[in-house]
The first five atom37 places (N, CA, C, CB, O) and aatype in JSON, in Angstrom:
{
  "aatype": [20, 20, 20, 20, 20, 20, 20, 20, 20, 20, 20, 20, 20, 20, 20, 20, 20, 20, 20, 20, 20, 20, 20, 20, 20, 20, 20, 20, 20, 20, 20, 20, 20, 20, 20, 20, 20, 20, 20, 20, 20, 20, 20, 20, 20, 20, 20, 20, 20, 20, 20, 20, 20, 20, 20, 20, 20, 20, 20, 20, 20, 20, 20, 20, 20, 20, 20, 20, 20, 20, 20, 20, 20, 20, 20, 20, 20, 20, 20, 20, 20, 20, 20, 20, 20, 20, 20],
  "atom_mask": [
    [1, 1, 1, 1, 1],
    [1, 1, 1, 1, 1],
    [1, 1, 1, 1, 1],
    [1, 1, 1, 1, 1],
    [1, 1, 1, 1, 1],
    [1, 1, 1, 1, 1],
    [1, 1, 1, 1, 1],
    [1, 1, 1, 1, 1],
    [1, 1, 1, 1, 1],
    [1, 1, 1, 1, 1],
    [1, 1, 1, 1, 1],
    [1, 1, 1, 1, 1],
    [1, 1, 1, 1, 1],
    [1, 1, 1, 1, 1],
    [1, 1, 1, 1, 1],
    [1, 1, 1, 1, 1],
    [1, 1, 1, 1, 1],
    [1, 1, 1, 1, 1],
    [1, 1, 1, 1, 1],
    [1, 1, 1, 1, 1],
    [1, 1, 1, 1, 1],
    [1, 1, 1, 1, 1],
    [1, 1, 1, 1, 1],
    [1, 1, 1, 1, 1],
    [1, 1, 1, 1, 1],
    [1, 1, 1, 1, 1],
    [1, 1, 1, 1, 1],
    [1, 1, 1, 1, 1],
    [1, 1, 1, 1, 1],
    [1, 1, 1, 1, 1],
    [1, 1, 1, 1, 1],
    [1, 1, 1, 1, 1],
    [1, 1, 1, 1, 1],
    [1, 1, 1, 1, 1],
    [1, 1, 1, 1, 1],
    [1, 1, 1, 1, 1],
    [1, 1, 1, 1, 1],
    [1, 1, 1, 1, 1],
    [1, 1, 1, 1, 1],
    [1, 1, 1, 1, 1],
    [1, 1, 1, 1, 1],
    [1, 1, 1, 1, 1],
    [1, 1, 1, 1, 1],
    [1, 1, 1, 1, 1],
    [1, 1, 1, 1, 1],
    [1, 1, 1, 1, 1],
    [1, 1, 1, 1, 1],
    [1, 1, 1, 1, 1],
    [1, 1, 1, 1, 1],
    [1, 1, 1, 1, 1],
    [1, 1, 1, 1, 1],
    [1, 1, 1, 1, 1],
    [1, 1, 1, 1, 1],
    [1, 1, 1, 1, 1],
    [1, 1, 1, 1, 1],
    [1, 1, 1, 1, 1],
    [1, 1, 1, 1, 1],
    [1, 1, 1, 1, 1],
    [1, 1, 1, 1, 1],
    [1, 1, 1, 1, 1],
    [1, 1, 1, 1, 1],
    [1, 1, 1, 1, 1],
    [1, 1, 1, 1, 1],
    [1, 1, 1, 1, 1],
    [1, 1, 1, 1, 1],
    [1, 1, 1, 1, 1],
    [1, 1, 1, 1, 1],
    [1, 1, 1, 1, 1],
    [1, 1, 1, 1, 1],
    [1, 1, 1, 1, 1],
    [1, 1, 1, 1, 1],
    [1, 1, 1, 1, 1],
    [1, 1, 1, 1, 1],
    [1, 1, 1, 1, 1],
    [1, 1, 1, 1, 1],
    [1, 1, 1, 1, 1],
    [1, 1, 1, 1, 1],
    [1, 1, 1, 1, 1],
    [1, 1, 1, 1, 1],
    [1, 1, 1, 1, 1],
    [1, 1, 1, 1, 1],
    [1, 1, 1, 1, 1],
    [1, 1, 1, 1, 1],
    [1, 1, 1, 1, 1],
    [1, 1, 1, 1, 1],
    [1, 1, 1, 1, 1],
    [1, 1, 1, 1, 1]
  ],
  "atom_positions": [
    [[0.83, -1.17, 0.0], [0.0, 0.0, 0.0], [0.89, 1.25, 0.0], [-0.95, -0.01, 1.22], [1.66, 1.54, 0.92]],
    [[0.7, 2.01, -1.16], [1.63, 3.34, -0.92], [0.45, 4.54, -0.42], [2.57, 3.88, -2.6], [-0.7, 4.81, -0.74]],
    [[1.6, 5.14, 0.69], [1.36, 6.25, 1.67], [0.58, 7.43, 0.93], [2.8, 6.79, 2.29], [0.02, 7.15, -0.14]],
    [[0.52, 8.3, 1.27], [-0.02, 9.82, 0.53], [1.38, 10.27, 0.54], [-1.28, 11.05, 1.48], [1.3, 11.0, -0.45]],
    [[2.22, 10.35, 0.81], [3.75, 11.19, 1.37], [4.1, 10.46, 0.28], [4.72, 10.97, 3.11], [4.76, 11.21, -0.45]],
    [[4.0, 9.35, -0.22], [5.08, 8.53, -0.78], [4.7, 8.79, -2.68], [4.9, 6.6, -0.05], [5.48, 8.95, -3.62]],
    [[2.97, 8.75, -2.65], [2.4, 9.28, -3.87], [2.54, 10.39, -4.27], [1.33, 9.21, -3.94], [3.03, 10.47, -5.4]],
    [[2.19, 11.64, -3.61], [3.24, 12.84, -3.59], [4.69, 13.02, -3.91], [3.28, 13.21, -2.49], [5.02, 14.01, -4.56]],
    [[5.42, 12.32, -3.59], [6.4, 12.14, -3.84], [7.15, 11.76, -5.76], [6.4, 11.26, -2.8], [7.93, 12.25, -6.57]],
    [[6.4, 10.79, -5.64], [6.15, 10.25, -6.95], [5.72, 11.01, -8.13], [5.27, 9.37, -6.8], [5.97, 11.03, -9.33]],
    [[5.04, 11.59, -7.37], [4.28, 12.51, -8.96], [4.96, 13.87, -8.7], [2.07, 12.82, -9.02], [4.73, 14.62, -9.66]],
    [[5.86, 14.57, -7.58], [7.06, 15.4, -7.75], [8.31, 14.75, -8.39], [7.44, 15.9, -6.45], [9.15, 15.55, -8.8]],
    [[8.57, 13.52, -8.54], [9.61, 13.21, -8.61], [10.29, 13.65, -10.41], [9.48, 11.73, -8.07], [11.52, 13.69, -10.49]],
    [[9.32, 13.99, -11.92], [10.15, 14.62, -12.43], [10.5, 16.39, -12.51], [9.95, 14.09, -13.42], [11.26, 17.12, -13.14]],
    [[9.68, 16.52, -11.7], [9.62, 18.07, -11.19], [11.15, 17.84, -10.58], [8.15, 18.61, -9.87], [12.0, 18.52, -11.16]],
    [[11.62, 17.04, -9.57], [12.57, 17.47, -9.11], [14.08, 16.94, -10.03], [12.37, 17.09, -7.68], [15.27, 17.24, -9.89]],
    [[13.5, 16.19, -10.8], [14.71, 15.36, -11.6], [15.39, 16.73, -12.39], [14.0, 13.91, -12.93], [16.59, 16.99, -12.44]],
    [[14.17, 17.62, -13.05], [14.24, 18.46, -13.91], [15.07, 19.83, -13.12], [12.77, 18.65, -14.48], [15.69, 20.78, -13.59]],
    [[14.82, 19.49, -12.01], [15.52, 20.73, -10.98], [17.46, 20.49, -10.87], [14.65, 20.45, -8.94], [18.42, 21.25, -10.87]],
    [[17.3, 19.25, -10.81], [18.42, 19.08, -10.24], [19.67, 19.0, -11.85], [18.18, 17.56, -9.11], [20.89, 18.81, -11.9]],
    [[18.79, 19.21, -12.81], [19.68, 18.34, -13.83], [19.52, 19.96, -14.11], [19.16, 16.73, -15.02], [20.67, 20.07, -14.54]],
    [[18.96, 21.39, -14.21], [18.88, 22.34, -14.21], [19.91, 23.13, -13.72], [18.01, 22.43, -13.87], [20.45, 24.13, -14.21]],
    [[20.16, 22.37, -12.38], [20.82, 23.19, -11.33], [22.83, 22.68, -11.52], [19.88, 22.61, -9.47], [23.81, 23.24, -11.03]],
    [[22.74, 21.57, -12.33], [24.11, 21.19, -13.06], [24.46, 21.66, -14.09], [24.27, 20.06, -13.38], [25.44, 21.15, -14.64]],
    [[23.9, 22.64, -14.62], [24.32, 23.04, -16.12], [25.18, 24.41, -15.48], [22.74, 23.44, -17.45], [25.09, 24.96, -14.38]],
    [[25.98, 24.67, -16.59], [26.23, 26.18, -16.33], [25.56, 27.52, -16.6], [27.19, 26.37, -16.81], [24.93, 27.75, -17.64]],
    [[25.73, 28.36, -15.68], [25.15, 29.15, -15.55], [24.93, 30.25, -16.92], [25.65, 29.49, -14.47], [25.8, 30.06, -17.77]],
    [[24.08, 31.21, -17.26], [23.78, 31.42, -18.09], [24.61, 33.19, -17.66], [22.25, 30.9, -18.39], [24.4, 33.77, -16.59]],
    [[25.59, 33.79, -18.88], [25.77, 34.63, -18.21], [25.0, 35.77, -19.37], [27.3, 34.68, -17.69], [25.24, 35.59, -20.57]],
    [[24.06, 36.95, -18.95], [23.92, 37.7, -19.51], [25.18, 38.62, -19.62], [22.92, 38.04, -19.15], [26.1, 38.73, -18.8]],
    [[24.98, 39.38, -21.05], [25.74, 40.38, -21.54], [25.68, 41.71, -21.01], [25.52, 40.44, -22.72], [24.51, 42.06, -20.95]],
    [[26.55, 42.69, -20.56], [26.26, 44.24, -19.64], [25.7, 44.64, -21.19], [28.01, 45.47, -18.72], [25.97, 44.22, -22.31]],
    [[24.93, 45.48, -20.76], [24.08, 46.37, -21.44], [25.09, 47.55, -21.95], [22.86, 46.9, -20.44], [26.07, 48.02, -21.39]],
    [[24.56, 47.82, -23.11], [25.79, 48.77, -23.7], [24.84, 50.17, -23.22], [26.25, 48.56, -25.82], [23.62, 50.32, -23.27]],
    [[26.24, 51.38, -22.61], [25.61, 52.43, -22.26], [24.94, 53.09, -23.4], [26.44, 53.23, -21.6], [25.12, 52.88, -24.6]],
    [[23.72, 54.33, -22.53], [23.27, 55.18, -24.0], [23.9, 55.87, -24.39], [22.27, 55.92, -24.14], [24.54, 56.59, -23.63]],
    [[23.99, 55.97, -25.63], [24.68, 57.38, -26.31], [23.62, 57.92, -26.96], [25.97, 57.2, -27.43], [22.79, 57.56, -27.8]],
    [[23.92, 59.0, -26.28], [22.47, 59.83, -26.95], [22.83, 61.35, -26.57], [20.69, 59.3, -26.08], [22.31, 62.26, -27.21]],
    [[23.71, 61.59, -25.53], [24.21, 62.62, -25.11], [24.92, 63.38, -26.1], [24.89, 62.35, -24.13], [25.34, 62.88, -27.15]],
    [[25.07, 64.75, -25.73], [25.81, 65.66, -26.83], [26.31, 66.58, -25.55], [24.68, 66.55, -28.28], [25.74, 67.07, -24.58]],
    [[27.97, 66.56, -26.15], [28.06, 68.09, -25.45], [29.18, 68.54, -26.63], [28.75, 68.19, -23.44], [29.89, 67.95, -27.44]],
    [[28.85, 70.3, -26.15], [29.7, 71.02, -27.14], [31.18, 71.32, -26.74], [29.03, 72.32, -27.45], [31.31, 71.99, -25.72]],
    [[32.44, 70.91, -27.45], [33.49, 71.52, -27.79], [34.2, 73.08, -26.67], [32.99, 71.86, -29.28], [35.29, 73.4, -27.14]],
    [[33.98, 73.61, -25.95], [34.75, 74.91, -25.54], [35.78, 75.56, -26.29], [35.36, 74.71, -24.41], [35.75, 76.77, -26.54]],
    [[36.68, 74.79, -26.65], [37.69, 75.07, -27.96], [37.49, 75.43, -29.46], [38.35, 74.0, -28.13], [37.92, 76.39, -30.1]],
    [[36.62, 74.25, -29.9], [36.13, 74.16, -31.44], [34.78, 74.63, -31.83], [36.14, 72.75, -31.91], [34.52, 75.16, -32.91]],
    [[33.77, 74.38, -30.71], [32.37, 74.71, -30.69], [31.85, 73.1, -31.49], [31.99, 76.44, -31.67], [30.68, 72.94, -31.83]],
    [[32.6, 72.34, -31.64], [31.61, 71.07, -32.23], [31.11, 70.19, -31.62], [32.07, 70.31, -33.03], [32.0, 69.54, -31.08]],
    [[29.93, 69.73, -31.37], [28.77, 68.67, -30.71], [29.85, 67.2, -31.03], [26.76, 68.67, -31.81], [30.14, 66.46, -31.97]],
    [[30.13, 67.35, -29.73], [30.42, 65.14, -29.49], [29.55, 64.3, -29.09], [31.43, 64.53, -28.31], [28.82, 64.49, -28.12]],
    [[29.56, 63.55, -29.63], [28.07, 62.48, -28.71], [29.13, 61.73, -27.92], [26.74, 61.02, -29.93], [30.31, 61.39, -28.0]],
    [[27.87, 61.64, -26.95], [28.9, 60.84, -25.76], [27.72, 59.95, -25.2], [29.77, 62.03, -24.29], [26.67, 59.7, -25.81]],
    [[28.1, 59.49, -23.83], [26.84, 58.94, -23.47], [26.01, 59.76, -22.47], [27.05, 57.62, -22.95], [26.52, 60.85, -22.23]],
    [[24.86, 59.51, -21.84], [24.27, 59.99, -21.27], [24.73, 60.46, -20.01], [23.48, 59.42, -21.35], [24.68, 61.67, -19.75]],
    [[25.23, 59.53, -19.1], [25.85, 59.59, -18.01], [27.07, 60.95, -18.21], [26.39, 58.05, -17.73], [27.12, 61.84, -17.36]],
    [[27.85, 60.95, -19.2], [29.31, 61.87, -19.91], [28.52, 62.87, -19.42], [29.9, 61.93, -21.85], [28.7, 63.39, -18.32]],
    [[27.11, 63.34, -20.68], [26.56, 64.83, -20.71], [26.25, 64.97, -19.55], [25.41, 65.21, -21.58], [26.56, 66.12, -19.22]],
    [[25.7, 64.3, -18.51], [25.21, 64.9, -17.42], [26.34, 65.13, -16.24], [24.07, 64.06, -16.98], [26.11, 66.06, -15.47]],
    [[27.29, 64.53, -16.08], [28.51, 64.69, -15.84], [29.54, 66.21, -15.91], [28.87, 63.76, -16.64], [30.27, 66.78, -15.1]],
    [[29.15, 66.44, -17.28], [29.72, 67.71, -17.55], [28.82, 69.03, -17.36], [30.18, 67.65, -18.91], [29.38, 70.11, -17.19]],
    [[27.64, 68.93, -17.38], [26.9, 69.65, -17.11], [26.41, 69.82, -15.51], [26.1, 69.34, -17.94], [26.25, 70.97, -15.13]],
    [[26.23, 68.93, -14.75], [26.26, 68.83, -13.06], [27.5, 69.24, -12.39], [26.06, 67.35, -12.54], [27.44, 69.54, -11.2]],
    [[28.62, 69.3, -13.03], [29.91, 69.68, -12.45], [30.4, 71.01, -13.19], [31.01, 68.46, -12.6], [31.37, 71.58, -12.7]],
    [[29.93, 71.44, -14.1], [30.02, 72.4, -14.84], [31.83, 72.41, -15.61], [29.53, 73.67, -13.83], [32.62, 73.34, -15.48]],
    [[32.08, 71.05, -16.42], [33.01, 71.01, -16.35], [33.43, 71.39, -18.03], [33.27, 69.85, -15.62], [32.9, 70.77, -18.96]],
    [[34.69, 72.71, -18.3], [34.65, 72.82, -19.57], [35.64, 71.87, -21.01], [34.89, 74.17, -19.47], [36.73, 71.95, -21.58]],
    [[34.54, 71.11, -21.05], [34.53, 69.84, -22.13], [35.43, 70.73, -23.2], [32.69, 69.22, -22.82], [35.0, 71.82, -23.58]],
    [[36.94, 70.11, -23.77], [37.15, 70.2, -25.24], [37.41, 68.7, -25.46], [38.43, 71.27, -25.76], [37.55, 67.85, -24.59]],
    [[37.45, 68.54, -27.01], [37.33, 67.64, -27.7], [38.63, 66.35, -27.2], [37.33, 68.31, -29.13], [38.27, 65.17, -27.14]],
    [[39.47, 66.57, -27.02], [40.35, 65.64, -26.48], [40.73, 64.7, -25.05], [41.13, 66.25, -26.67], [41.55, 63.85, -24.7]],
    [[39.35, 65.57, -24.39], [38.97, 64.88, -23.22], [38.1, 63.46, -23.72], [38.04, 65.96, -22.25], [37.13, 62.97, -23.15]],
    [[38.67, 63.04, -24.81], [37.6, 61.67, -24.99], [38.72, 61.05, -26.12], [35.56, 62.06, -25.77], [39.03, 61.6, -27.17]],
    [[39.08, 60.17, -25.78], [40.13, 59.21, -26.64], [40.04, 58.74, -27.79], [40.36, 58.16, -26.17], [39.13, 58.22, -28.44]],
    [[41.61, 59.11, -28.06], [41.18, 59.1, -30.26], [40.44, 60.68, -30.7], [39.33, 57.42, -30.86], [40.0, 60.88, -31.84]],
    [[40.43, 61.24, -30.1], [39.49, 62.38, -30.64], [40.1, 63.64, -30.66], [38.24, 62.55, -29.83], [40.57, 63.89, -29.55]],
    [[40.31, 64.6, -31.54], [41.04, 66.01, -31.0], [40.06, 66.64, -31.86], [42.9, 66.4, -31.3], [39.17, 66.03, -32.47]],
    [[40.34, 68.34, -31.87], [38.86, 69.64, -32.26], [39.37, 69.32, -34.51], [39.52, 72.6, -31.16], [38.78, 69.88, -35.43]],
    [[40.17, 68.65, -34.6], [40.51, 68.73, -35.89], [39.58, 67.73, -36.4], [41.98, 68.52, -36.2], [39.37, 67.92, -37.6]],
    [[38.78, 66.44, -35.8], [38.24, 65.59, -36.1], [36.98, 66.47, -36.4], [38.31, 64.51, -35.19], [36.6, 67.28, -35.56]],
    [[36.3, 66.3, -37.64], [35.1, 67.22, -37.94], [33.39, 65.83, -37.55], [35.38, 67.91, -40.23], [32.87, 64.75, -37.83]],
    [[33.31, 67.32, -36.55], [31.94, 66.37, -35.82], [30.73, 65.89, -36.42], [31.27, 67.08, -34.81], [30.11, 66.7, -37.1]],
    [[30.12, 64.32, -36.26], [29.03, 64.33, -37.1], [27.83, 65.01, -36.97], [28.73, 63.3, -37.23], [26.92, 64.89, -37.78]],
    [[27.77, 65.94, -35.69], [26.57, 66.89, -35.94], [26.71, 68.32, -36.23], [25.76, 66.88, -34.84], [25.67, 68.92, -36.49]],
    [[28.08, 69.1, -36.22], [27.45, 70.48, -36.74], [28.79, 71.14, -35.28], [24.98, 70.78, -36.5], [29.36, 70.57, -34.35]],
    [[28.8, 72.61, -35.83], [29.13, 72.82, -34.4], [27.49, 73.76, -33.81], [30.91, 73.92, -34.28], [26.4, 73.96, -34.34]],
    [[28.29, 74.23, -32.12], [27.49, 74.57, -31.58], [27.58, 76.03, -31.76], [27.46, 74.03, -30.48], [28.58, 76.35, -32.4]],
    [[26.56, 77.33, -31.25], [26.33, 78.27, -32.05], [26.27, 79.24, -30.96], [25.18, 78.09, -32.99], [26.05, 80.43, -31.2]]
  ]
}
């Protein structure tokens, strides 16, 4: 005669097979999220719009800090900006 504990058991048992053979695999690693770029700040030197990321523009603007073009790597005011300068 099987128990109630023991029938229970039984009818968890591929619930837990599926757990455990789950819990042996390796782990799944997500990828970091690429920051936004969406930010712009202007040049002090050249007057030309850099995109940067969001976090950058607000950065320079909360600290009031005066951005030229070579504060960002690979980049100097001779590189002609893809938006325009500022006015």
């Amino acid at each position: 005669m099987v128990t109630e504990t023991e029938r229970i058991l039984q009818q968890k048992q591929p619930l837990l097979a599926e757990a455990e053979a789950a819990m042996r695999q390796e782990p799944v690693s997500m990828p970091e999220p690429e920051p936004e770029v969406e930010g712009w700040v202007a040049c002090e030197a050249c007057n030309q719009w850099r995109k940067v990321t969001v976090a950058y523009q607000e950065r320079v603007e909360q600290e009031d800090i005066e951005f030229v073009c070579n504060m960002l790597p690979g980049l100097d005011c001779s590189m002609v900006s893809e938006f325009g300068v500022a006015e």
